[in-house]
DSSP file (Angstrom, degrees, kcal/mol; ACC not computed):
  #  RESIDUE AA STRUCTURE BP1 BP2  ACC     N-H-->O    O-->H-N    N-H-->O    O-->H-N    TCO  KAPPA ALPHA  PHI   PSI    X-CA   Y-CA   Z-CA
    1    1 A X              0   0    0      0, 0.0     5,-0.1     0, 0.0     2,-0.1   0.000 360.0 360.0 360.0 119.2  112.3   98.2  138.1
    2    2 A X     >  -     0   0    0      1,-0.1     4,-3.0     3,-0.1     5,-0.3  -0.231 360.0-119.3 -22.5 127.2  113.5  100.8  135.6
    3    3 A X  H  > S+     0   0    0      1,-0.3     4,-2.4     2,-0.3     5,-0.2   0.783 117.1  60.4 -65.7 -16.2  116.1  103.3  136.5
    4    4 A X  H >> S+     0   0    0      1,-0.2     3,-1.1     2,-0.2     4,-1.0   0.966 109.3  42.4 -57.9 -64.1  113.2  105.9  135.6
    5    5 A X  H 3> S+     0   0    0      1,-0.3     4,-0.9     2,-0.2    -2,-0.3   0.539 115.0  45.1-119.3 -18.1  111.2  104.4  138.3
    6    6 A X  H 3X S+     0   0    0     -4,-3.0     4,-3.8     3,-0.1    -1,-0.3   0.874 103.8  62.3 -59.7 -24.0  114.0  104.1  140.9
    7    7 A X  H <X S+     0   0    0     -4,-2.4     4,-1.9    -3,-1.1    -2,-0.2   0.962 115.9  40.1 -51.5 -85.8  115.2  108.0  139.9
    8    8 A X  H >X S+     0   0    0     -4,-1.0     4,-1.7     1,-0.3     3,-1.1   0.600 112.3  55.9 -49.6 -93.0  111.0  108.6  141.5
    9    9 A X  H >X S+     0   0    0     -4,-0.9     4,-1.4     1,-0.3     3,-0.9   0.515 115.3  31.3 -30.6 -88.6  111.3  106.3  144.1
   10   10 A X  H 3X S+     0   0    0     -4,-3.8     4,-2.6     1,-0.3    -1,-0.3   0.800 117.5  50.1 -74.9 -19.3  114.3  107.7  145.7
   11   11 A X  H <X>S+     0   0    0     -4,-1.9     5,-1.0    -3,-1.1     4,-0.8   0.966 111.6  50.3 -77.2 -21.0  114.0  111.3  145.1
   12   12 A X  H <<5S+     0   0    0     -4,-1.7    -2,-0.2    -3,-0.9    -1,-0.2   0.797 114.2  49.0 -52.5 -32.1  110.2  111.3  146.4
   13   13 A X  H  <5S+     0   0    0     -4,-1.4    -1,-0.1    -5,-0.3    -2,-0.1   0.831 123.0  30.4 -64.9 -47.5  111.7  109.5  149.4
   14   14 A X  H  <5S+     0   0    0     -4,-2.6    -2,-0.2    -5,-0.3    -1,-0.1   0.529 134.3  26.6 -91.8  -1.5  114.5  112.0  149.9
   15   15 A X  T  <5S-     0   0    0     -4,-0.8    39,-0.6    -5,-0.2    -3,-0.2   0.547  71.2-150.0-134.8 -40.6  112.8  115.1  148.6
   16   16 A X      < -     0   0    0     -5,-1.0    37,-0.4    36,-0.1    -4,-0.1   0.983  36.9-167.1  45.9  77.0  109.0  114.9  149.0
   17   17 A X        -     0   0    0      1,-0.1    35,-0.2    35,-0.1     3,-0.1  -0.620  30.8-139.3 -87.2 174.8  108.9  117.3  145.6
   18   18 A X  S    S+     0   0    0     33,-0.8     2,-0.3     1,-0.3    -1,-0.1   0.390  92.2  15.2 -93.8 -42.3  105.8  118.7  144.9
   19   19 A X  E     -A   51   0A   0     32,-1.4    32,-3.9    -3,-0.1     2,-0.6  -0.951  62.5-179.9-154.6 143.2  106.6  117.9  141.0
   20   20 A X  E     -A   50   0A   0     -2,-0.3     2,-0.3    30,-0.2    30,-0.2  -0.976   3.5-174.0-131.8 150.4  109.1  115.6  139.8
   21   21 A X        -     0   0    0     28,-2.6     2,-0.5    -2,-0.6    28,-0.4  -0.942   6.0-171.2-136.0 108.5  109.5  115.1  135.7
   22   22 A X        -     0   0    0     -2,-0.3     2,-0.4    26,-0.2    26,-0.2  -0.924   5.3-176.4 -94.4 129.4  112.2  112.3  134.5
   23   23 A X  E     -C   47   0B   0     24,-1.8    24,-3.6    -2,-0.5     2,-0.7  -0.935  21.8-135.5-139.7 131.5  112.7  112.3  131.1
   24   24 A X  E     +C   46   0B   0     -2,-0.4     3,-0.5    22,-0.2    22,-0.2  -0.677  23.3 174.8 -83.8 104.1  114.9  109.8  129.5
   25   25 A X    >>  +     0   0    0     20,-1.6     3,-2.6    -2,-0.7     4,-1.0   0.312  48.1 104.2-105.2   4.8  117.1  111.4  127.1
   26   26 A X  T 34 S+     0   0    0     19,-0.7     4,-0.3     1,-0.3    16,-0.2   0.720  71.4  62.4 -57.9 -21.1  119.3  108.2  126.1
   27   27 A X  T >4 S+     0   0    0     -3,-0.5     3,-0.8     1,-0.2    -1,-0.3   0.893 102.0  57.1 -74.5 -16.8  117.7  107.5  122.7
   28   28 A X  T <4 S+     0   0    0     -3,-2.6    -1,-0.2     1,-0.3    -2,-0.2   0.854 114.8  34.9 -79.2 -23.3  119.3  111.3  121.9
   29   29 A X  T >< S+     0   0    0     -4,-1.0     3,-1.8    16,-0.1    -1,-0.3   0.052  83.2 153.1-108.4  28.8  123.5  110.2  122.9
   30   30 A X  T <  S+     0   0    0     -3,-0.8     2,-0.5     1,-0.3     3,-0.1  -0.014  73.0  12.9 -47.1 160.0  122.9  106.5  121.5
   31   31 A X  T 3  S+     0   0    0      5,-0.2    -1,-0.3     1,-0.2     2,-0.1   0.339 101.2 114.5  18.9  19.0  126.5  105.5  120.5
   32   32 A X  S X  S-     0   0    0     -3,-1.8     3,-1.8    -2,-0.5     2,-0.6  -0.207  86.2 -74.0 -47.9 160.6  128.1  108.4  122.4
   33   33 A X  T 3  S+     0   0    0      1,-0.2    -1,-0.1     2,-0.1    -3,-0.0  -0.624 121.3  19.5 -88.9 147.0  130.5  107.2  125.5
   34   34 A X  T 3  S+     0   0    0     -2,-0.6    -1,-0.2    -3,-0.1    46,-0.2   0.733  92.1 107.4  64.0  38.5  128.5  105.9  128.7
   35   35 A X  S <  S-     0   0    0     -3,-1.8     7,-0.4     1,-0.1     2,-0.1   0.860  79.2-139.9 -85.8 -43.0  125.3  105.4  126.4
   36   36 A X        -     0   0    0     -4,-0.4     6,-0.3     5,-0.2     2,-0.3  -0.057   7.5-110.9  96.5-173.0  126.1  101.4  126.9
   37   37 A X    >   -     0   0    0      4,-0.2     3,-1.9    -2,-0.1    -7,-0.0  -0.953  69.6  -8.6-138.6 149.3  125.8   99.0  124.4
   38   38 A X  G >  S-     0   0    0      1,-0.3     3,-1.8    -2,-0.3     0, 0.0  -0.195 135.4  -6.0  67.4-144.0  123.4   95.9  123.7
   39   39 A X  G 3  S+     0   0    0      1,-0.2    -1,-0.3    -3,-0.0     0, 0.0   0.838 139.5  59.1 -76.3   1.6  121.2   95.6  127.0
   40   40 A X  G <  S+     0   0    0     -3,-1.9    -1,-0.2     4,-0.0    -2,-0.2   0.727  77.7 105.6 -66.8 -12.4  123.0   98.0  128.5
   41   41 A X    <   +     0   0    0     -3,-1.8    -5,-0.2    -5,-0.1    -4,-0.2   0.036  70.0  22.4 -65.9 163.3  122.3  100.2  126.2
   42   42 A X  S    S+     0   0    0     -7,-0.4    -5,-0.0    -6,-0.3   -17,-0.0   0.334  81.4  72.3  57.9 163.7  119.5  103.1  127.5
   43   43 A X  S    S+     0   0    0      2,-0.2   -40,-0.1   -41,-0.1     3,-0.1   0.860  71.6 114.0  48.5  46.8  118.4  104.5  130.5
   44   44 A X        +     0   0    0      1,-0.2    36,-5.3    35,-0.1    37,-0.4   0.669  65.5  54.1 -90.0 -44.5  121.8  106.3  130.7
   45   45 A X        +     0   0    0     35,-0.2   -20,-1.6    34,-0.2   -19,-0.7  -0.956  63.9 174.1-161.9  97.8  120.7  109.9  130.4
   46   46 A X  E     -Cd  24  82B   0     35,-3.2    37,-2.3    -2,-0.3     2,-0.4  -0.869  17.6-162.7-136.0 140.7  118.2  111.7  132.5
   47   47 A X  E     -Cd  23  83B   0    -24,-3.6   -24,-1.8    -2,-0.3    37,-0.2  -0.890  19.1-170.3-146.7 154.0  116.8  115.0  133.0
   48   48 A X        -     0   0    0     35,-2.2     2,-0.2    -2,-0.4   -26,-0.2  -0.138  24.1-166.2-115.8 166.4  114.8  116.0  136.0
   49   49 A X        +     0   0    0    -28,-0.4   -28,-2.6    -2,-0.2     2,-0.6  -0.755  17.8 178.8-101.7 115.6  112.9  118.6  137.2
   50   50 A X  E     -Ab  20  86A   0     35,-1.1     2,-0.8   -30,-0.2    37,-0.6  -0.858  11.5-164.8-139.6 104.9  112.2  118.3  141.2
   51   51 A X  E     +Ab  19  87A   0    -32,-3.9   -32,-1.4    -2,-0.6   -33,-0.8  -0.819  28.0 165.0 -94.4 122.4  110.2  120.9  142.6
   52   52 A X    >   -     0   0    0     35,-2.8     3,-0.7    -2,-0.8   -35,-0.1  -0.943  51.9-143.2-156.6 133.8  110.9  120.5  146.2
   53   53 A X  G >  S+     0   0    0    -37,-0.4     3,-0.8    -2,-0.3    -1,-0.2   0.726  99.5  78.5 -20.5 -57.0  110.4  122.4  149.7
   54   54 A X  G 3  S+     0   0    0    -39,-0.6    -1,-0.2     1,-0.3   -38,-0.1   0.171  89.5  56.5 -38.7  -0.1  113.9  120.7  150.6
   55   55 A X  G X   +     0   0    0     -3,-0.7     3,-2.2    32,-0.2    -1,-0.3   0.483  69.9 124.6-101.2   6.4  115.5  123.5  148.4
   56   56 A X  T <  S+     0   0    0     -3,-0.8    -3,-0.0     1,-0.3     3,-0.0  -0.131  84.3   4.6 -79.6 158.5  114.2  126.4  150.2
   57   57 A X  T 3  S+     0   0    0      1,-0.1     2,-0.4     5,-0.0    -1,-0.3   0.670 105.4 111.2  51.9  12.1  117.4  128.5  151.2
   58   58 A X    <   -     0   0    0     -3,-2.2    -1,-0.1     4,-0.0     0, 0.0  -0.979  64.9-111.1-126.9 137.6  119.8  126.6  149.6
   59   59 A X    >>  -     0   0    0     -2,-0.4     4,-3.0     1,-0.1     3,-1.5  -0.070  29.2-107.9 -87.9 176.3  122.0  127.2  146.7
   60   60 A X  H 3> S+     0   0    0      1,-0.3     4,-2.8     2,-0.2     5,-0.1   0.857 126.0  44.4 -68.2 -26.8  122.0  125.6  143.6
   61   61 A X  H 34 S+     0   0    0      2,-0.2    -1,-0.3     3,-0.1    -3,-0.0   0.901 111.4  58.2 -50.9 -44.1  125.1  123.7  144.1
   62   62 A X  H X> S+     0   0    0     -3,-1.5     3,-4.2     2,-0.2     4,-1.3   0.993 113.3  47.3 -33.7 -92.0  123.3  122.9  147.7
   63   63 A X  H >X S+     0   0    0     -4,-3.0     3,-2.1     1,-0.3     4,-1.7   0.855 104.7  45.2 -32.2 -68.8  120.6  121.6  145.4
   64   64 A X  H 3< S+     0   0    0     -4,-2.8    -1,-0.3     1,-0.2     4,-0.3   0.389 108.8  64.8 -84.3  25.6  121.7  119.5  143.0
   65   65 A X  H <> S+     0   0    0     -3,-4.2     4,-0.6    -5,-0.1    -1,-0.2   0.563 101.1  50.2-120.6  -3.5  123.9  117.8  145.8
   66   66 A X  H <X S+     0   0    0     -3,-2.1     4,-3.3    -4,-1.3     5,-0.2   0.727 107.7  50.9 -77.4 -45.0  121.0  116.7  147.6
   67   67 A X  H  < S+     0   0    0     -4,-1.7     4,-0.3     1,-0.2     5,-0.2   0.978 114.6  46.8 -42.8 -48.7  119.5  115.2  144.2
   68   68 A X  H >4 S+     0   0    0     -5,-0.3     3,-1.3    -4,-0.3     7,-0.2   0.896 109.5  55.0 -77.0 -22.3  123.3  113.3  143.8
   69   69 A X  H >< S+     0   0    0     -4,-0.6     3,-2.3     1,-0.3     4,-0.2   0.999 109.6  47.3 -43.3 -62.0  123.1  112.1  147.5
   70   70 A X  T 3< S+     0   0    0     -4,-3.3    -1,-0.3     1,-0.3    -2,-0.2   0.444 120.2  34.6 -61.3   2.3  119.9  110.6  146.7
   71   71 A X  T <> S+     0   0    0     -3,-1.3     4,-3.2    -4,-0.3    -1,-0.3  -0.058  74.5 129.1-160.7   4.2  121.0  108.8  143.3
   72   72 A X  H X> S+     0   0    0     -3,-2.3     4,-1.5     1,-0.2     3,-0.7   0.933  77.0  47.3 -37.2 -67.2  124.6  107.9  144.6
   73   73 A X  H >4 S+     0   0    0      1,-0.2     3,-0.7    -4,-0.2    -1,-0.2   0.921 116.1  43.1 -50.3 -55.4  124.0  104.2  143.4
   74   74 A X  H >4>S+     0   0    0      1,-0.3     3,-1.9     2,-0.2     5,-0.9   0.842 109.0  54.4 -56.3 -46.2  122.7  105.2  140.2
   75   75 A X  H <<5S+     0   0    0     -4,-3.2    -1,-0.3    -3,-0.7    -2,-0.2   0.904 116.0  44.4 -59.0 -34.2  125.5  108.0  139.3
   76   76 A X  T <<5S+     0   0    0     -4,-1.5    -1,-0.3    -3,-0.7    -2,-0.2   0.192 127.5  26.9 -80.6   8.0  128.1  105.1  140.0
   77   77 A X  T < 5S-     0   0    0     -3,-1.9    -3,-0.1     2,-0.2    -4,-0.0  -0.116 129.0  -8.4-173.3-151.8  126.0  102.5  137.9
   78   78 A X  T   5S+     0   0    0     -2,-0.1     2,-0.3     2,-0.0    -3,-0.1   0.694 108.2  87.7 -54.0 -50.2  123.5  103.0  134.8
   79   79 A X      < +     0   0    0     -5,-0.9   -34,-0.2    -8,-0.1    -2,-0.2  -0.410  42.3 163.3 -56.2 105.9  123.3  106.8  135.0
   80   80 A X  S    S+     0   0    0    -36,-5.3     2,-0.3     1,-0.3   -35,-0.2   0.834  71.2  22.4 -91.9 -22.5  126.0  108.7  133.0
   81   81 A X        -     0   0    0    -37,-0.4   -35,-3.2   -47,-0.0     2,-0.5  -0.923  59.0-172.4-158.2 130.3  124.6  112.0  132.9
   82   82 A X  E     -d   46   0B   0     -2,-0.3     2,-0.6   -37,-0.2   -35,-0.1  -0.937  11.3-162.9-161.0  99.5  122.0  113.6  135.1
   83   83 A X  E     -d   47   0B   0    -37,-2.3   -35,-2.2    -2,-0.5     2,-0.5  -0.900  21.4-149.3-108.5 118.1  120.8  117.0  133.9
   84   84 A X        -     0   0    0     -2,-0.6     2,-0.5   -37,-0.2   -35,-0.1  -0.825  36.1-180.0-134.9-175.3  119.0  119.1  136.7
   85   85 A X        -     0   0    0     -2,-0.5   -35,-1.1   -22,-0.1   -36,-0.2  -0.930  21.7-171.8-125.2 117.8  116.4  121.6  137.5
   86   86 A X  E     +b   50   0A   0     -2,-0.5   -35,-0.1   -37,-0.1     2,-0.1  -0.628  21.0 153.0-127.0  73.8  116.7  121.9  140.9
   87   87 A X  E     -b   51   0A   0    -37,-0.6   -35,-2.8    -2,-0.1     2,-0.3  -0.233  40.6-135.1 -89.0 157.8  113.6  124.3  142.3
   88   88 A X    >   -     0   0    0    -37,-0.2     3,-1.7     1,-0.2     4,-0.4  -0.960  46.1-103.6-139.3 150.7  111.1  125.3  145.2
   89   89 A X  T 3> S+     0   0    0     -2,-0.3     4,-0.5     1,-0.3     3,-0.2   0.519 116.5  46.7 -67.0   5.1  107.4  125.8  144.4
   90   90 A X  T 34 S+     0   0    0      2,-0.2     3,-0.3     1,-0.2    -1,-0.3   0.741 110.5  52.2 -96.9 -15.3  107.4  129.8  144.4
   91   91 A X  T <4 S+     0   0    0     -3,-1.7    -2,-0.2     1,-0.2    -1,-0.2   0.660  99.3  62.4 -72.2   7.9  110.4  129.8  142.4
   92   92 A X  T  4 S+     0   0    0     -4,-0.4    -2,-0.2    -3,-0.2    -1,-0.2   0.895 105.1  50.8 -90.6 -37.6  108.4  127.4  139.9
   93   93 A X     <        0   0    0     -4,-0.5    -1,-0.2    -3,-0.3    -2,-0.1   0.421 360.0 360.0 -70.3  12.1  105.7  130.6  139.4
   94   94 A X              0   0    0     -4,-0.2    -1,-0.2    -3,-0.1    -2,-0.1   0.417 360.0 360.0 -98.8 360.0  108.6  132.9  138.7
């Protein structure tokens, strides 16, 4: 399985968003540090969008520390940098 398609797995698990968007930004920090190198190289570099119910009342710090709960293995492992948008669907019509 891809690190894309564990990022979905567990934040759908943890989050039940309403919309989640990975995009894989690795090809942009290619030789930069914690891009890896050879087959490590890629799937380093993420940003997210997670529209989720599970934000409602909570601040954005609040937020994006459920998102790192959920992705603890990853942050420690093939993810160097984890950009997110951390939202609840009426703030997504705003």
């Amino acid at each position: 399985m891809s690190v894309a398609e564990t990022i979905h797995q567990k934040l759908t698990a943890a989050l039940k968003p309403s919309r989640l968007e990975i995009v894989d930004d690795s090809a942009r920090h290619a030789g930069h540090s914690g891009a890896g190198h050879g087959a490590a190289a890629g799937e380093s570099h993420f940003k997210i969008t997670v529209v989720s119910q599970a934000f409602d009342g909570k601040s954005r710090i609040e937020r994006h520390m459920l998102v790192n709960e959920a992705l603890a293995d990853e942050l420690r492992g093939p993810v160097h940098m984890l950009q997110i948008k951390a939202i609840t669907p009426a703030e997504e019509w705003q």
